[in-house]
TORVEX-198878 format. One record per residue: residue number from 1; x, y, z of N, C-alpha, C in turn. Coordinates in steps of 0.1 Angstrom, whole numbers, always signed. Layout:
N
   seq   n_east   n_north    n_up   ca_east   ca_north   ca_up   c_east   c_north    c_up
   NUM        X         Y       Z         X          Y       Z        X         Y       Z
...
END
This chain:
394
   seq   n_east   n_north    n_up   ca_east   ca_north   ca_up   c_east   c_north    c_up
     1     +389      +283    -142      +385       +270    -137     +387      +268    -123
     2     +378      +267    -113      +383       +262    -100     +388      +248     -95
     3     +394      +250     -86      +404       +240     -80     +392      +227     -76
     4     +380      +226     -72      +371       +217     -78     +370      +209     -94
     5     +368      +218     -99      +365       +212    -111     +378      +205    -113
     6     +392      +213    -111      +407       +210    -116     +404      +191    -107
     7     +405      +192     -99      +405       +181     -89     +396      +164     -98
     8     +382      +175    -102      +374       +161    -105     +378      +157    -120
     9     +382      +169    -124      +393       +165    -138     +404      +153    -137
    10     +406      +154    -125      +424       +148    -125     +413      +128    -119
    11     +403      +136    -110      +400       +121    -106     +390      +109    -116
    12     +389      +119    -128      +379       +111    -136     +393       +97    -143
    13     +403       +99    -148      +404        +90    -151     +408       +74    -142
    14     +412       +76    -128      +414        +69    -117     +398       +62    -113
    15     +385       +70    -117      +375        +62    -115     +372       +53    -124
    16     +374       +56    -135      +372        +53    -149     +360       +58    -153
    17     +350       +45    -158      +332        +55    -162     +326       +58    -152
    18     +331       +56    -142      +321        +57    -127     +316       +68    -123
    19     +304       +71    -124      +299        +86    -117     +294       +85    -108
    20     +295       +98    -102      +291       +104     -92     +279      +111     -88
    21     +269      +105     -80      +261       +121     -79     +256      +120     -64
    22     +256      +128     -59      +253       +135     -45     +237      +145     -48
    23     +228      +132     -37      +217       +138     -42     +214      +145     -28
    24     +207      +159     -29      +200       +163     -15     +189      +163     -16
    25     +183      +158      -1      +171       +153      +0     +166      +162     +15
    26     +155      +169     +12      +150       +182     +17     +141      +172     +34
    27     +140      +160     +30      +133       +150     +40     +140      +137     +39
    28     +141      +127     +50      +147       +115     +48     +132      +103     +55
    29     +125      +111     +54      +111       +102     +57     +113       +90     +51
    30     +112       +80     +56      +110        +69     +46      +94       +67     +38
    31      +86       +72     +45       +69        +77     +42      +68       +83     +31
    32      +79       +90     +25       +76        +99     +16      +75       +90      +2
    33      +73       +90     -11       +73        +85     -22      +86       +91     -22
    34      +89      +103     -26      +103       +106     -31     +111      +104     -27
    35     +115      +102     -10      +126        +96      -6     +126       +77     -12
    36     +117       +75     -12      +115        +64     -15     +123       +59     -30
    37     +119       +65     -38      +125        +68     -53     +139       +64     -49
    38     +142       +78     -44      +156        +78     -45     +166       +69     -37
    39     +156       +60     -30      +168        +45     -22     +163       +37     -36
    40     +153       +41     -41      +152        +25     -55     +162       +29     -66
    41     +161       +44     -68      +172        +48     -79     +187       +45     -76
    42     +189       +46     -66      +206        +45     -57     +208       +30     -60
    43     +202       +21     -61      +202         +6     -60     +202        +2     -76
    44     +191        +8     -82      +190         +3     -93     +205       +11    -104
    45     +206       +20     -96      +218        +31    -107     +229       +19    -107
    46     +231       +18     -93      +248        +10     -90     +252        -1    -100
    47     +244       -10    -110      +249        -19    -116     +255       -13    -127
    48     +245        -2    -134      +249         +8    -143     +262       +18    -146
    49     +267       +19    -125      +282        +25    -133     +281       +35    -123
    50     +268       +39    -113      +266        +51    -112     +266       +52     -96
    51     +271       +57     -87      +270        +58     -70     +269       +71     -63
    52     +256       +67     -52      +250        +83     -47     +259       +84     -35
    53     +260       +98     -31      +259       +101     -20     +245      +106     -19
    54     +241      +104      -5      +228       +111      +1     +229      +121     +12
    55     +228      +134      +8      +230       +144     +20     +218      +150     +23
    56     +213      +150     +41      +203       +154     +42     +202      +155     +59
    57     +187      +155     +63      +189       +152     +79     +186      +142     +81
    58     +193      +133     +83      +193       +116     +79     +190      +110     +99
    59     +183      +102     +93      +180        +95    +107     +182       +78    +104
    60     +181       +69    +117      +193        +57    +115     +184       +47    +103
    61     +169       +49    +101      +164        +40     +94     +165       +45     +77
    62     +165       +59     +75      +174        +59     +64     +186       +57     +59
    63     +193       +62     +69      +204        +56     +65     +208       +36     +64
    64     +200       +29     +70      +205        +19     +66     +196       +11     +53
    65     +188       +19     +54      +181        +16     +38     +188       +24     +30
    66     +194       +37     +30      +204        +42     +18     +218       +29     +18
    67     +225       +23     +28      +235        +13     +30     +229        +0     +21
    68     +220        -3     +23      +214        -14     +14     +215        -9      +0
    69     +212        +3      -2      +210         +5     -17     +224        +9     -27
    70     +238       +11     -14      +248         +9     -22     +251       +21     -19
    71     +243       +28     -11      +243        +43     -16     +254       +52      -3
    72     +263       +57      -2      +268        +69     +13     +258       +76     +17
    73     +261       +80     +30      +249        +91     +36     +258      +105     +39
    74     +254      +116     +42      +265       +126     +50     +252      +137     +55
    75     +255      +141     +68      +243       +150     +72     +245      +165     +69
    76     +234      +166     +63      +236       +181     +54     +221      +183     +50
    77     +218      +196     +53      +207       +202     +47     +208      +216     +39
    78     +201      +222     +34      +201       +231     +26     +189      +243     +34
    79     +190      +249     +34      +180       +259     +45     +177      +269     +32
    80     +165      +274     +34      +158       +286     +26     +162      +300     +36
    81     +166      +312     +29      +169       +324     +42     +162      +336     +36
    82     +158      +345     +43      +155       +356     +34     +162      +365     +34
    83     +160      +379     +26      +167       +388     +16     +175      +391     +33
    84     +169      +393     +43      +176       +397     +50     +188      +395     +61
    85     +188      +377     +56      +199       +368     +63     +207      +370     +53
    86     +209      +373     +41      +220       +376     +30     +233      +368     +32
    87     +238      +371     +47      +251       +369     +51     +253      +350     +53
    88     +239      +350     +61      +238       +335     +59     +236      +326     +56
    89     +231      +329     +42      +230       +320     +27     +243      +324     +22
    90     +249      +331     +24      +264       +333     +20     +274      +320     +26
    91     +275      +320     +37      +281       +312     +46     +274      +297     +46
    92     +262      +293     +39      +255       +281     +37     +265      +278     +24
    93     +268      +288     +15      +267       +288      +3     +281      +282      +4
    94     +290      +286      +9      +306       +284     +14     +307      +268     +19
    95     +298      +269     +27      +299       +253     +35     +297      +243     +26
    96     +286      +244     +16      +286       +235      +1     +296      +233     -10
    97     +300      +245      -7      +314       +243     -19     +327      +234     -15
    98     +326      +239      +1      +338       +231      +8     +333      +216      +4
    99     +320      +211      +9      +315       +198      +7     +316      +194      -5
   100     +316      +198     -16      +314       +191     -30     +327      +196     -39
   101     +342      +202     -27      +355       +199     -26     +356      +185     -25
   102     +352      +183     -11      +358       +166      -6     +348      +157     -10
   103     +337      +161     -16      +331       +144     -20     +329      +141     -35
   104     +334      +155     -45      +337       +156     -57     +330      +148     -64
   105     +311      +153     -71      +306       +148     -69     +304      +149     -87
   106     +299      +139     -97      +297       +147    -111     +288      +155    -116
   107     +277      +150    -107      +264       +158    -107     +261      +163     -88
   108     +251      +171     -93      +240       +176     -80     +230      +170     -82
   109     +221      +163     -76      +205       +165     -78     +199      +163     -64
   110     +193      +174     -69      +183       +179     -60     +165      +169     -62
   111     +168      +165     -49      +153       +154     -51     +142      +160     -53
   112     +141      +175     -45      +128       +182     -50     +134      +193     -53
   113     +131      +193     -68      +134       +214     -76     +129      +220     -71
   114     +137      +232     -63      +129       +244     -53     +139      +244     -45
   115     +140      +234     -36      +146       +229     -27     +163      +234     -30
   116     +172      +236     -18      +184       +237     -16     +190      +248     -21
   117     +184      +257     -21      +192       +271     -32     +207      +272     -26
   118     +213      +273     -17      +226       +266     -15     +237      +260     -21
   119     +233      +249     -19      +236       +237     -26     +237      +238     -40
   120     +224      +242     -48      +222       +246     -64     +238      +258     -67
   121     +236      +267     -59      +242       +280     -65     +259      +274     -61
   122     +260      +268     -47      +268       +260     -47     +278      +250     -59
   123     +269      +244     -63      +273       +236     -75     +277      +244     -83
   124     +269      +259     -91      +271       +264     -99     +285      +270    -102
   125     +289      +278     -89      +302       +284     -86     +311      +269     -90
   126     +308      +262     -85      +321       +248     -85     +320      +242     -99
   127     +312      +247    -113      +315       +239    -123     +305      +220    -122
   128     +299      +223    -113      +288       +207    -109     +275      +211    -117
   129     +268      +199    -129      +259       +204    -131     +248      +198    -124
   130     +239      +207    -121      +227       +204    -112     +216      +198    -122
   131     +208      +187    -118      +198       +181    -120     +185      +183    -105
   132     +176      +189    -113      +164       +188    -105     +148      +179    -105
   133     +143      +173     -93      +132       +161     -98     +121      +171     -93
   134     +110      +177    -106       +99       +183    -104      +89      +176     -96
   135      +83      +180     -84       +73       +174     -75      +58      +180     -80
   136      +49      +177     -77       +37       +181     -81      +37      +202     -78
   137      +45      +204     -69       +39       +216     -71      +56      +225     -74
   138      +56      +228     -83       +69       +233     -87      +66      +247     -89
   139      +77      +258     -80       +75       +273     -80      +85      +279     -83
   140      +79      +282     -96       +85       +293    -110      +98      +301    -100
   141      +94      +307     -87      +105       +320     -80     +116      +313     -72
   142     +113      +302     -67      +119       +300     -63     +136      +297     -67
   143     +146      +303     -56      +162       +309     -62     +171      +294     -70
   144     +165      +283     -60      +174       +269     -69     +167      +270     -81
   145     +158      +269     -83      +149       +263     -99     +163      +275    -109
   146     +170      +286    -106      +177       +291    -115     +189      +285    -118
   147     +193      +281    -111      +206       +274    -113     +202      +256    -116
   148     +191      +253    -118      +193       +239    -123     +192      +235    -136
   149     +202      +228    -143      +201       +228    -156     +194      +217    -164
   150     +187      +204    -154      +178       +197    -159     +167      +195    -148
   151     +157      +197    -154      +143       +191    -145     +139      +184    -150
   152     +132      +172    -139      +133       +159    -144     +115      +155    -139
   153     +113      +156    -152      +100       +150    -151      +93      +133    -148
   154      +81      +129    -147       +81       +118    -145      +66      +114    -151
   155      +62      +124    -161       +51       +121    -173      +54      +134    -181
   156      +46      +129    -196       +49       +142    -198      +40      +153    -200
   157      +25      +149    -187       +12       +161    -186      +25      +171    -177
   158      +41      +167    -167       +40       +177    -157      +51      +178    -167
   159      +59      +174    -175       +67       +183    -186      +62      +192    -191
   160      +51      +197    -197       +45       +204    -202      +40      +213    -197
   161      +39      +211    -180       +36       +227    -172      +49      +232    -169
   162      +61      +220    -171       +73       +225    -167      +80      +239    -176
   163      +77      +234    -190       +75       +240    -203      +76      +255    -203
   164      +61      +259    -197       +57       +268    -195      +67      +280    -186
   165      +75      +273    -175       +86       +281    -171      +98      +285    -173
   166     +101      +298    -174      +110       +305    -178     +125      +299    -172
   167     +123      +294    -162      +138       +287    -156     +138      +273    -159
   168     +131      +268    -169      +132       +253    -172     +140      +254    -186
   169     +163      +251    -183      +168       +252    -194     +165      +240    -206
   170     +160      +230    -197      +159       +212    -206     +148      +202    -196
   171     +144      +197    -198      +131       +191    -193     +137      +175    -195
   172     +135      +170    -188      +136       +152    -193     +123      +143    -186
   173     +121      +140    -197      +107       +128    -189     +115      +115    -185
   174     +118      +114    -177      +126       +100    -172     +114       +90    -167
   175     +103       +89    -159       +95        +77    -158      +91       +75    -144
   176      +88       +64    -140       +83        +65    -125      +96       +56    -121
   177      +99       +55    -108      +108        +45    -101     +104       +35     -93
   178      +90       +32     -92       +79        +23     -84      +84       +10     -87
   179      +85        +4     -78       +88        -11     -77      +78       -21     -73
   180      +75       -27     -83       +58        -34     -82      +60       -46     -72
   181      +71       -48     -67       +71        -63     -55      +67       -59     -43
   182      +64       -44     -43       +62        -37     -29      +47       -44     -22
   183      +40       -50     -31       +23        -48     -28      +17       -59     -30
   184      +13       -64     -22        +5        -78     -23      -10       -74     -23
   185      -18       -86     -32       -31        -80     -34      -39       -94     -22
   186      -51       -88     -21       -62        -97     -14      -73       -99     -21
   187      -80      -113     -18       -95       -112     -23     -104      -104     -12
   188     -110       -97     -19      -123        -90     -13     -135       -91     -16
   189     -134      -105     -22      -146       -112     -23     -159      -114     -10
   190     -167      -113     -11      -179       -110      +0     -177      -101     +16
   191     -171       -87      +8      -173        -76     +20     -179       -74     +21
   192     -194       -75     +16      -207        -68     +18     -215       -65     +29
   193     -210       -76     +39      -213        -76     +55     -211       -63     +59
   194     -202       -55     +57      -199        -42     +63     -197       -29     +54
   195     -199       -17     +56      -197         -8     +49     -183        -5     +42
   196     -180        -4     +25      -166         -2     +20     -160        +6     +27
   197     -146        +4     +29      -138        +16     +34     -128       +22     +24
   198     -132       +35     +22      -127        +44     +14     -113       +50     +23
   199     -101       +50     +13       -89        +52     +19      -82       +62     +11
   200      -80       +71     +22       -68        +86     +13      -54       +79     +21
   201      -46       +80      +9       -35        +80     +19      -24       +84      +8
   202      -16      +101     +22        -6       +108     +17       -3      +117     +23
   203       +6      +131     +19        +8       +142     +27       -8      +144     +33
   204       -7      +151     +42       -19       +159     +50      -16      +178     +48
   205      -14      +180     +34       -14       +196     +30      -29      +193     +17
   206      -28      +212     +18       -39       +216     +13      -41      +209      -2
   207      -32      +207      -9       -33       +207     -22      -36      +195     -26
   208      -35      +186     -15       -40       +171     -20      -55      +166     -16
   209      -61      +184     -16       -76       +182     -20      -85      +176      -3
   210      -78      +175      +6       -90       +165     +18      -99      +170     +19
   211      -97      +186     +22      -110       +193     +25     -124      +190     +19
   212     -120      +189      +3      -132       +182     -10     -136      +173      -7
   213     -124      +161      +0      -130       +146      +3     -139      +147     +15
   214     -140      +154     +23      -149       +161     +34     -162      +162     +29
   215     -161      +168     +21      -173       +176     +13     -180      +167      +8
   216     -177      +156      +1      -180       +146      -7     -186      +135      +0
   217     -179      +134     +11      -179       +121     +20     -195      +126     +26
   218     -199      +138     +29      -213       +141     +35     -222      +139     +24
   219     -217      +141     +15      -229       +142      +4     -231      +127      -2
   220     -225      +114      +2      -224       +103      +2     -242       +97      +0
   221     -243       +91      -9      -257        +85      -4     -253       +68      +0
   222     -243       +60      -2      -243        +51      -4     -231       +49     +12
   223     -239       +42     +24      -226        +40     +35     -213       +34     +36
   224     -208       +38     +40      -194        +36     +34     -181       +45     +51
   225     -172       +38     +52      -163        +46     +61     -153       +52     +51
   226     -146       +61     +59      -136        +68     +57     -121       +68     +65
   227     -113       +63     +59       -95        +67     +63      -89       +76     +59
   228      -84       +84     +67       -75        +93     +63      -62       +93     +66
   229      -55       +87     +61       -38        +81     +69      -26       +95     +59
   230      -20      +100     +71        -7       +108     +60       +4      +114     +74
   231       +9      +120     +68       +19       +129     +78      +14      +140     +73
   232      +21      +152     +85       +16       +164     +81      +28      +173     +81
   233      +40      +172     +68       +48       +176     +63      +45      +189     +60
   234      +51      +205     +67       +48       +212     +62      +30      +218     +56
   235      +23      +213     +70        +8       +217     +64       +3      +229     +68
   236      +11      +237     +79        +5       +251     +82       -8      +253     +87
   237      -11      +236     +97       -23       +239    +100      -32      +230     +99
   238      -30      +224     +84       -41       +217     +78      -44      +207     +87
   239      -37      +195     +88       -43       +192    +101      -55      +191    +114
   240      -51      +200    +115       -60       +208    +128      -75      +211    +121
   241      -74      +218    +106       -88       +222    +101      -95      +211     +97
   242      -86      +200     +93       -94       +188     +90      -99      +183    +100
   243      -91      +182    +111      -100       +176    +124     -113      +183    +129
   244     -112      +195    +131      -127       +206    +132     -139      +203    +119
   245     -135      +205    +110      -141       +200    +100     -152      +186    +100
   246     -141      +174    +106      -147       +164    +109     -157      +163    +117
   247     -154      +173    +130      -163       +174    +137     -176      +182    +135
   248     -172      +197    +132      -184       +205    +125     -193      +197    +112
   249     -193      +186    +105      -200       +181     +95     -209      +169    +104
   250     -201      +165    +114      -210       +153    +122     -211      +138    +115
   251     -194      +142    +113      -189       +128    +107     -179      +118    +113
   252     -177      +126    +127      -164       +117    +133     -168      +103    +137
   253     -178       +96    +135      -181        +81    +138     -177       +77    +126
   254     -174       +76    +112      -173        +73    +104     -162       +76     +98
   255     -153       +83    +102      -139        +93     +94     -127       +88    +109
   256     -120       +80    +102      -110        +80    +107      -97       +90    +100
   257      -87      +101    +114       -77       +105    +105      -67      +104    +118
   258      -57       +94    +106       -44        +93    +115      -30       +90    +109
   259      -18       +94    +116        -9        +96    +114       -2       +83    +104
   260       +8       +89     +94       +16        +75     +83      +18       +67     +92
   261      +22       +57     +88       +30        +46     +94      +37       +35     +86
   262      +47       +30     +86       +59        +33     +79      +56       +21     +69
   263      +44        +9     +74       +40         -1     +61      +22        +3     +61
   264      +27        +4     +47       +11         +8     +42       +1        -2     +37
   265      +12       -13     +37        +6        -31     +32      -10       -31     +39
   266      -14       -27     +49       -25        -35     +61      -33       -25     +55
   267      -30       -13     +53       -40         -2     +51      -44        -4     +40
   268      -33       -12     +26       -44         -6     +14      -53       -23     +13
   269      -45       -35     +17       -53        -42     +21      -64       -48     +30
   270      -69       -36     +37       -80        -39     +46      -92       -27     +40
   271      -87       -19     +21       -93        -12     +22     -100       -14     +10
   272     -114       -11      +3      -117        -15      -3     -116        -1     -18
   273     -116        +8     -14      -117        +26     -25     -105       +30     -19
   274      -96       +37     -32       -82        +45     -24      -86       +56     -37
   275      -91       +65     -27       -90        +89     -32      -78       +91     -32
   276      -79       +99     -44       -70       +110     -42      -74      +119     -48
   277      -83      +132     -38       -88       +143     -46      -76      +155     -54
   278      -67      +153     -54       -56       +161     -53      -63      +174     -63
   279      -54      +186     -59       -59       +195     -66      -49      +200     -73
   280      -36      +194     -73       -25       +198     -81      -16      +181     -81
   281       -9      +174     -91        +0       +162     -86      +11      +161    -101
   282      +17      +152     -98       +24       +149    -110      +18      +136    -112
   283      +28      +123    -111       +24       +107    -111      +27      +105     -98
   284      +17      +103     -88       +18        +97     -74      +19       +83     -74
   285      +30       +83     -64       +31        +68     -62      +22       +63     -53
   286      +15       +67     -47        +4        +63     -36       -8       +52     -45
   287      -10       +63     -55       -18        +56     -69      -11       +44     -69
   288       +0       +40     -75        +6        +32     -79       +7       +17     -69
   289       +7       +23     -57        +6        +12     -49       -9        +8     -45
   290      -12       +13     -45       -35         +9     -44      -36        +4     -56
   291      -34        +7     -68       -38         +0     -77      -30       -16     -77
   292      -20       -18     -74        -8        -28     -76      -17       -39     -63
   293      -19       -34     -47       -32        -38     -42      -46       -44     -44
   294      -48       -38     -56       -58        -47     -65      -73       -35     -57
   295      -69       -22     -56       -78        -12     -52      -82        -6     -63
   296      -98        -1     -69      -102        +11     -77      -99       +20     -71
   297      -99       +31     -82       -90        +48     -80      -98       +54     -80
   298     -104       +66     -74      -110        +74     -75     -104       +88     -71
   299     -102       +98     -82       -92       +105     -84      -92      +121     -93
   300      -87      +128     -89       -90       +140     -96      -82      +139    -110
   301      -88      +145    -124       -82       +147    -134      -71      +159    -136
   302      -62      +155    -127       -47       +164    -129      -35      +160    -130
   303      -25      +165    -137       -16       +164    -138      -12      +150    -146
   304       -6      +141    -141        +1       +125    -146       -9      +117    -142
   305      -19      +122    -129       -26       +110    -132      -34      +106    -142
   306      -41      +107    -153       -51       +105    -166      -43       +97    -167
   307      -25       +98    -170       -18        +89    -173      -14       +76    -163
   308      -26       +74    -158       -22        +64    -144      -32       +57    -144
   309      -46       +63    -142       -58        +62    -139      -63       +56    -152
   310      -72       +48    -160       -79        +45    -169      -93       +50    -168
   311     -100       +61    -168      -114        +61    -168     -122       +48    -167
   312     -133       +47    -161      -144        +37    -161     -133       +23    -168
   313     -119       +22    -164      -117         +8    -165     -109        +3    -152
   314     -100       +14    -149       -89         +7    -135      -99       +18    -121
   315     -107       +26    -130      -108        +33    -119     -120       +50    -123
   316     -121       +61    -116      -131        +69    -121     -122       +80    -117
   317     -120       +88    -129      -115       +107    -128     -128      +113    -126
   318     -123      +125    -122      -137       +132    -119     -122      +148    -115
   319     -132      +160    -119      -130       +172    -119     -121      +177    -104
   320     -108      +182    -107      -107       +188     -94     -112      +196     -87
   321     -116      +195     -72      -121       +208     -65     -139      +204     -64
   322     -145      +195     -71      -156       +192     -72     -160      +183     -62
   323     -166      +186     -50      -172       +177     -42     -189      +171     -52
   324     -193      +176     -56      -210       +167     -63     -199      +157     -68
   325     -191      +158     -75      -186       +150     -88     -181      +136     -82
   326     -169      +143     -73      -167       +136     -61     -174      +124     -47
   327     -183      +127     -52      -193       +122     -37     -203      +111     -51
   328     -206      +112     -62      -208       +103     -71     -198       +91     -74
   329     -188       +95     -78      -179        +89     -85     -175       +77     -70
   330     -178       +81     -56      -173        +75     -44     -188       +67     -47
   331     -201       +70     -44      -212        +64     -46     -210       +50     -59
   332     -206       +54     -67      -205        +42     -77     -198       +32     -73
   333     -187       +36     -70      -178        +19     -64     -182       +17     -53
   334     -189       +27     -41      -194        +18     -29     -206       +10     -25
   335     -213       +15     -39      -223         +2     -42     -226        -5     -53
   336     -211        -7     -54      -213        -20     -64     -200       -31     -63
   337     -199       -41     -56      -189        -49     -50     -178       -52     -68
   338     -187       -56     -76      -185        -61     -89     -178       -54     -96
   339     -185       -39     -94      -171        -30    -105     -160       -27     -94
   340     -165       -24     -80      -150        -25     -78     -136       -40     -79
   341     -140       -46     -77      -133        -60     -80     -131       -60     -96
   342     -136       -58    -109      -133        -55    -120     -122       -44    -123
   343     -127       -29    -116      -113        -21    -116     -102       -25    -107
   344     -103       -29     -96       -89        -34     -93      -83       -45    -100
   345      -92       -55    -101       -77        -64    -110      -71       -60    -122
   346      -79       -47    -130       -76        -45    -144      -63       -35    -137
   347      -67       -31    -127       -58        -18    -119      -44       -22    -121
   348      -43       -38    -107       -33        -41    -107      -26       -51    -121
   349      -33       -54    -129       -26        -56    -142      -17       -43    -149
   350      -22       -36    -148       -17        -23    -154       -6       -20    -148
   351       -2       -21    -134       +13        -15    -128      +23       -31    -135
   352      +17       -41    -130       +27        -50    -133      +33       -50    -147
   353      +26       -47    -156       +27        -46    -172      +34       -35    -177
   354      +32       -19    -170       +36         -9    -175      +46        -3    -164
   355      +49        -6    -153       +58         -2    -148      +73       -10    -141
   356      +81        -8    -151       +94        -10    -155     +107        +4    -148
   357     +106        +2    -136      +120         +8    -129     +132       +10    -138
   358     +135        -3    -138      +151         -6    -145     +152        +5    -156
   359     +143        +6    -167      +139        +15    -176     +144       +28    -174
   360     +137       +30    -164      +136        +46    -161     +147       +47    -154
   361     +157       +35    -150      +173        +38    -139     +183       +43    -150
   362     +178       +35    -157      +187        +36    -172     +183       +51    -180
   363     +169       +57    -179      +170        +73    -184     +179       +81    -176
   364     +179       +80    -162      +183        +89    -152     +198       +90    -157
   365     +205       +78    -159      +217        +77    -159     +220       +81    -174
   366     +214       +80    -184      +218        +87    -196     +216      +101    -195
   367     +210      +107    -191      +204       +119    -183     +218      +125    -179
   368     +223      +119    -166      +235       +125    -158     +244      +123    -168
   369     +251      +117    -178      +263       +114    -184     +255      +122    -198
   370     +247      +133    -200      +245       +140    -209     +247      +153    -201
   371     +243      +153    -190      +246       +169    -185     +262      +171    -182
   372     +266      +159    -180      +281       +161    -179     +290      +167    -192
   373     +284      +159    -202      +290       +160    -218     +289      +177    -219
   374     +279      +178    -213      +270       +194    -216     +281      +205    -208
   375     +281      +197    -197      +287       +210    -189     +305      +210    -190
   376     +311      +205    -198      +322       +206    -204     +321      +212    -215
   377     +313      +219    -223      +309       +223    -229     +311      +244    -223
   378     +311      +254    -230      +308       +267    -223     +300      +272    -221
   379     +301      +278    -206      +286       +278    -199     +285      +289    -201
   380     +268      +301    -197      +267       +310    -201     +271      +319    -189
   381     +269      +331    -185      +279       +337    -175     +259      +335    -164
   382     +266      +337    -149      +258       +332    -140     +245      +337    -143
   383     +235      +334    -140      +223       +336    -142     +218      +342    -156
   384     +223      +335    -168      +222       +342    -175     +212      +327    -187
   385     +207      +330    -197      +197       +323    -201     +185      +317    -195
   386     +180      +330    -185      +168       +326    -180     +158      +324    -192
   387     +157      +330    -201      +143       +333    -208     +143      +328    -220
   388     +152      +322    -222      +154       +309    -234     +143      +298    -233
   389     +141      +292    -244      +134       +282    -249     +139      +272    -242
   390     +130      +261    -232      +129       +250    -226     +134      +241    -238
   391     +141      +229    -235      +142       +216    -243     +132      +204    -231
   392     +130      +201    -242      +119       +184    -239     +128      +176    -245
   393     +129      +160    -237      +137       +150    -241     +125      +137    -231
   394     +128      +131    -240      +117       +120    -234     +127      +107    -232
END
């Protein structure tokens, strides 16, 4: 047993039920959905018993929105290295153990699984069990996904691809964390003076499909503008191809693309259609706040969204990767004032009615105070029960 574990032994009764978890967070964007989550989770956990630390590369507006939510900050990141820095994932690996010495933490979680192999393997040595939150694009190789002993779903279409991988020891569908007071709706009663404005807004990487909304948007018969609002987190580029693109199709009078900005209130209310062609997702919160707006969805059939989206009632799915499909399903709501106004109110009926935070604060934390029970329990020797059977827990 290490002098860690001996320590958080001796400190559990001095806290009493009070847990701990120290979450790392690979971004402290406030732009992002998932950092976002995790200041509503930190806030909503605290009545329940439960207090984060947040370690990350923290800058002064997250940090005083983590201080609102009850939550500590400490600056720390987790770095990816390859086979041939060996020595300095070693020495990462050292610096986390010392840390989760002095902040003796009950759990790990990792805000995106993949993320922090450090930190994960970290925990492991120290007797911490790790909890991981699956993001829309979760990869089977990567070294943390082995050391985490819960991945935390948030429907259960991405439990079920979670399923499918060999390093998923237990699966938990915990829920969405969206907080429906975020979003005020408008009437958009008699826009017909001007062309609808069709609105993407999110990362600017490949997999959330823009290039298709490109595609689509030419094949348009019905006039209509275009927004493109996101950061470009990790895009390798994309960016840059979207903007040539715009230009090579002979659409830049019409296609706006510009940078997040930190309230998205003005954008989804000045907008009449909110895309998301995604070609891979789990449950986006982006959806969540357009519809809450009182916006129709127009949306690729993947992942959590079906579970979001209502077909021909809050909104229209259509085939990923399919610009014809795509450039119809945009034609229907941009000429017809009446069904769009129909799917958005039924839209925003739907978040207020079915999305319940508190709920899902309350899975998270039975969640952490089960992996605990668990990991006092005998563990198997390191890296060992890769190829066992997944558990699902809803």
């Amino acid at each position: 047993m290490s002098a860690l574990h001996l320590a958080r032994s001796a400190a559990d009764g001095a806290r009493g039920d009070e847990l701990h978890v120290l979450m790392e967070l690979s971004s402290c964007d406030l732009r992002i959905g998932a950092v976002n989550d995790a200041i509503d989770l930190a806030a909503l956990a605290r009545p329940l018993g439960v207090r984060f630390t947040f370690a990350g590369p923290l800058d002064d507006a997250f940090a005083a929105a983590a201080a609102r939510s009850g939550a500590e900050v400490v600056r720390a990141s987790s770095r990816t290295f390859s086979r041939a820095a060996l020595p300095l994932y070693a020495l990462d690996v050292a610096r986390w153990v010392e840390r989760l010495a002095r902040h003796r933490p009950d759990v790990v979680h990792l805000n995106y699984a993949g993320w922090g192999p450090s930190l994960a393997c970290a925990a492991r040595l120290s007797h911490v069990p790790v909890a991981g939150r699956a993001s829309g694009a979760f990869i089977d190789n990567n070294p943390s996904n082995r050391w985490v002993d819960t991945l935390l779903a948030n429907c259960a279409p991405q439990a079920s691809e979670l399923l499918q991988s060999p390093l998923a020891s237990r699966v938990v569908i915990a829920g969405d964390l969206f907080r429906p007071a975020r979003v005020t709706a408008v009437d958009r009663h008699h826009r017909g003076l001007r062309a609808p404005r069709i609105l993407f807004l999110g990362q600017l990487v490949e997999r959330k499909g823009i290039h298709v909304l490109l595609e689509a948007f030419v094949r348009m018969e019905a006039d209509a503008e275009l927004w493109i609002v996101g950061g470009d987190w990790n895009s390798a580029g994309y960016p840059a191809r979207l903007r040539a693109a715009i230009e090579a199709l002979g659409i830049a009078g019409r296609v706006t693309l510009r940078n997040h900005t930190d309230d998205v209130a003005p954008l989804l209310q000045a907008a009449d259609i909110f895309v998301l062609p995604s070609l891979s997702e789990a449950r986006p919160r982006s959806i969540l706040e357009a519809m809450l707006a009182e916006l129709p969805v127009v949306a690729s059939d993947v992942g959590g969204i079906p579970t979001l989206v209502e077909h021909d009632a809050t909104g229209v799915l259509v085939p990923a990767d399919d610009a014809p499909a795509l450039a119809g399903a945009l034609d229907r709501l941009a000429s017809s004032e009446a069904t769009r106004l129909q799917f958005g109110r039924a839209a925003r009926r739907y978040v207020e009615q079915e999305c319940r935070p508190e709920r899902t604060a309350r899975k998270y934390v039975e969640t952490y105070r089960a992996m605990i029970a668990d990991a006092r329990r005998p563990r198997p020797p390191f890296g060992a029960g890769l190829l066992s059977r997944p558990r699902v827990t809803r």
